[in-house]
C-alpha positions in Angstrom: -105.3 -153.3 -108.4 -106.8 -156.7 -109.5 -106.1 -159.8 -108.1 -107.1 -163.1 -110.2 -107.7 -166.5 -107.7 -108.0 -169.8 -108.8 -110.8 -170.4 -105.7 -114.2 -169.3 -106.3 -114.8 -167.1 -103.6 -118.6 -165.9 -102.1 -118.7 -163.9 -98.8 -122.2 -164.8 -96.6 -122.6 -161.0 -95.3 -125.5 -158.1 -94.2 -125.2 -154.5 -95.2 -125.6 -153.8 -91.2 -123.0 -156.0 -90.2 -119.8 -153.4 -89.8 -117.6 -156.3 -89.6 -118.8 -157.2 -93.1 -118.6 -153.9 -94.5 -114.6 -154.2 -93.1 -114.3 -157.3 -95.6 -116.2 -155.7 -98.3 -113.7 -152.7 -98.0 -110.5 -155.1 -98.6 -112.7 -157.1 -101.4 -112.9 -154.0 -102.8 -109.5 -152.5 -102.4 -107.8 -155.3 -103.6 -110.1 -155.8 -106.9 -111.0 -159.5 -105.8 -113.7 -161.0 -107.7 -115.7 -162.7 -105.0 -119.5 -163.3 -105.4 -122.0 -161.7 -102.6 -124.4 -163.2 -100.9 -126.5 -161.2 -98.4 -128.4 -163.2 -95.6 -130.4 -160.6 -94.6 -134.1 -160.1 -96.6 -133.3 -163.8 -98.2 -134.2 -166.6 -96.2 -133.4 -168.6 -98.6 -129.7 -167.3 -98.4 -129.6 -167.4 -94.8 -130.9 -171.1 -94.7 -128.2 -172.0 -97.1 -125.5 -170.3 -94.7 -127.0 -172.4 -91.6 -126.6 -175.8 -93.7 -123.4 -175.5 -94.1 -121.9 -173.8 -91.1 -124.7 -174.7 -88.5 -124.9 -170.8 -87.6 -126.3 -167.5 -89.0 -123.4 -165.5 -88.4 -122.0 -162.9 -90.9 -119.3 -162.5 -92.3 -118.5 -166.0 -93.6 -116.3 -167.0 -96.8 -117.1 -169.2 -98.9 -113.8 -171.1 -101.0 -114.0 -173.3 -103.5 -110.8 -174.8 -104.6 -110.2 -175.9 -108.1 -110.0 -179.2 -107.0 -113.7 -179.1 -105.8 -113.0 -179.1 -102.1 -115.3 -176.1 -99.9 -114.4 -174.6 -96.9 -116.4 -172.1 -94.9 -114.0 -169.1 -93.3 -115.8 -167.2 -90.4 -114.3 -164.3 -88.8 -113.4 -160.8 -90.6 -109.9 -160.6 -89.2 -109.1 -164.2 -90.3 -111.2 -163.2 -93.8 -109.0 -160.4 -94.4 -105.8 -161.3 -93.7 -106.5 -164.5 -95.9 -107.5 -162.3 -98.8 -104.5 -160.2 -98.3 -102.8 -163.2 -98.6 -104.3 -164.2 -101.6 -103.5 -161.0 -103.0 -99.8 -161.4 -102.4 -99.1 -164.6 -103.6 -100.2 -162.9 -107.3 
């Protein structure tokens, strides 16, 4: 199954973080096209992540609504169950 979103989505994650790899599962499951952006071995990443949150913690989705408006969801539970979300409403 692929879902299509009218957000631009990028999850903030690590490959040793289980709880991202829980996201990454349901990103994947439900054929979301959401952009990765791994914090660990870029600091340049992880910088960006601190700017705009004011911590280093992973997971973190980023949504861009068409309108321009960004907000920064941290939290796997609360990740997923907004993508599921997301995949219901197509």
């Amino acid at each position: 199954m692929t879902v299509t979103t009218r957000e631009h989505l990028v999850l903030y994650d690590s490959l040793w973080c289980g709880y991202c790899q829980d996201v990454r599962e349901v990103i994947e499951e439900l054929g979301l096209p959401v952009v990765l952006r791994r914090v660990s071995g870029d600091p340049a990443v992880r910088q960006e992540l601190f700017q705009a949150t004011g911590r280093y913690t992973v997971p973190v989705l980023r949504i861009e609504r068409a309108d321009g408006g960004v907000r920064f969801m941290p939290e796997s539970r609360d990740i997923i169950r907004y993508l599921r979300g997301l995949a219901r409403q197509s």
